[in-house]
Structures are given as C-alpha cells and as structure tokens.
N, C-alpha and C positions, 0 to 999 in steps of 0.2 A: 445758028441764029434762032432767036423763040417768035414763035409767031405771032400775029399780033394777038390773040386771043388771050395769050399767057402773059403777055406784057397789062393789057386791062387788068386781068386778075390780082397781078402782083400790086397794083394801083391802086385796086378797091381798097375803100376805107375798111379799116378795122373797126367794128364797132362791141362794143363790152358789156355789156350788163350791170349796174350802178347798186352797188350793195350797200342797205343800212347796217350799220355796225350798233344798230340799239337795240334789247332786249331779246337777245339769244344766245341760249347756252352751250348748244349742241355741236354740230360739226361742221365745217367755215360752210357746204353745201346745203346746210340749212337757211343761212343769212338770208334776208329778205332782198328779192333785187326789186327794185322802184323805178329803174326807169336805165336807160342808156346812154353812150359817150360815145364818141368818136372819136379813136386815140392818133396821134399821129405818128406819121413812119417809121421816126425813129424806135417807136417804142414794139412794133408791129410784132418784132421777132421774142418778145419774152414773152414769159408764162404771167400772167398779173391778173390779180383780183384787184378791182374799182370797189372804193367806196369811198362814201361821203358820210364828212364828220358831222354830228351830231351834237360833240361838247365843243368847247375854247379850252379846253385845258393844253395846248401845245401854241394856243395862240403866243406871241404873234405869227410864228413860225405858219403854225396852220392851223386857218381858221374855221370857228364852225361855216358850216356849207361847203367847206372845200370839200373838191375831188379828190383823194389820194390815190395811188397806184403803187400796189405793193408788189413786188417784183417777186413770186412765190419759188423762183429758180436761186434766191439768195439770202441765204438760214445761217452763215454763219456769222456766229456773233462780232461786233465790232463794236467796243465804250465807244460811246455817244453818237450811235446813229439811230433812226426810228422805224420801228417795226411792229407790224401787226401780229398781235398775239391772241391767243385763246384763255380768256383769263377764267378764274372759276366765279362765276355766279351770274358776271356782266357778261360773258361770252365774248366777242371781235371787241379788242381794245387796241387801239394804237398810241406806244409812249416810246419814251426815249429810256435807252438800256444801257447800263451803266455795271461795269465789272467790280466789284469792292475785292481787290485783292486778300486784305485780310480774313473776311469769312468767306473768301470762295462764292459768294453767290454774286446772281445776276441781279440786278434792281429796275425796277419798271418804274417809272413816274414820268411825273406833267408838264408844265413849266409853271403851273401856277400853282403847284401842290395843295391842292385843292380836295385831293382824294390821299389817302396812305397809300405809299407804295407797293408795288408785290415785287418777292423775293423767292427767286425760284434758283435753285441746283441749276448749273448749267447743262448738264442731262435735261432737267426738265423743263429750261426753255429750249431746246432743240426740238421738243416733242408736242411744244404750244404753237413755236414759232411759226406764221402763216408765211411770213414773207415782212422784206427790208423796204424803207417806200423809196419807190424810184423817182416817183414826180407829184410834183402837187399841181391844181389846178385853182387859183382860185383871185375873188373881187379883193381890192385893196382899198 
C-alpha cells in the first residue's frame, strides 16, 4: 500500500513550460518559454513540448493562441496527422505531413497554404521531427 505521501505526489499537477514556436532556428532547447500550463492527467505520463501557435495556418483545426502538445515520444510518421518540426530558417513549425508515394518525400503544409510547402527525405524528417501533437488546447 503507498503512503499517503506518494499518493499526494502522483496527484500534483504537471505543470510544463509554454514554448513560442516564432523566430528560432536553433535546437527545440533553445525555444523561447513564455509562460506555463497545467496539463492534465491523462497526459502526465508522456514526454511533450507545450507550445503555442503563433500563426492560423492549421486553423480551424488549430488556432492562433492555441496550446499545442506535442508528444516527443512519437516520431513516426503517419499521412495526415500534425507534428512539430524543425524547419530551416523558421525553426518549430507545426503542419500537417503528408506522404507523396510517388517522389517518396514527405510534405509539410497548412490548411490554408498560405506559406509553400517543405519537402523533406523521410530520413530527414525523422531527424526534424520534434514530436506528433497529442492535444490542442484552445477558445472557439
């Protein structure tokens, strides 16, 4: 039986550090954190970078200001789910990844194609990929 002390523990809020995804190019450790979240239980046990979006390009899906929660323990790729990537110039980009069987590459875009897509070797989104978003948070 756990004592009561360990039971508190298990209880405590998770709380996460809230990463900008705007103007960094460097390594997801550099991301700017701004502020904090409180995640809930269910989520308590993965490994996950918080950040909040900055653009609408996934709107409606996810909108700017939303929370995202990217799950960094799930890298493999899967057409058309959304995952935070290391892109070159913009640094933390979150889009939706898309398999083009014919040329073998991966495609990263928006919903509102807004921006051209990036097209990466599936090698090397394996080696961008921050993590898959597990939850969004966000006003409607």
């Amino acid at each position: 039986m756990s004592s009561p002390r360990n039971r508190e523990e298990s209880c405590a809020p998770r709380i996460l550090p809230v990463c900008l995804s705007e103007g960094e190019t460097g390594p997801v450790a550099d991301v700017i954190n701004a502020e904090s979240l409180v995640i809930p239980d269910q989520f308590r046990d993965r490994d996950l970078l918080v950040v909040r979006m900055d653009g609408d390009g996934l709107a409606p899906a996810i909108r700017r200001g939303a929370y995202v929660g990217l799950d960094r323990s799930v890298k493999r790729l899967r057409s058309g789910r959304i995952y935070g990537v290391m892109a070159p110039l913009e640094g933390l980009v979150i889009k939706r990844a898309l398999l083009d069987p014919e040329t073998k590459t991966v495609i990263l875009s928006d919903e509102q194609k807004k921006q051209p897509p990036y097209r990466f070797t599936p090698e090397e989104f394996q080696r961008r990929v921050v993590g898959r978003v597990a939850w969004v948070f966000q006003e409607f």
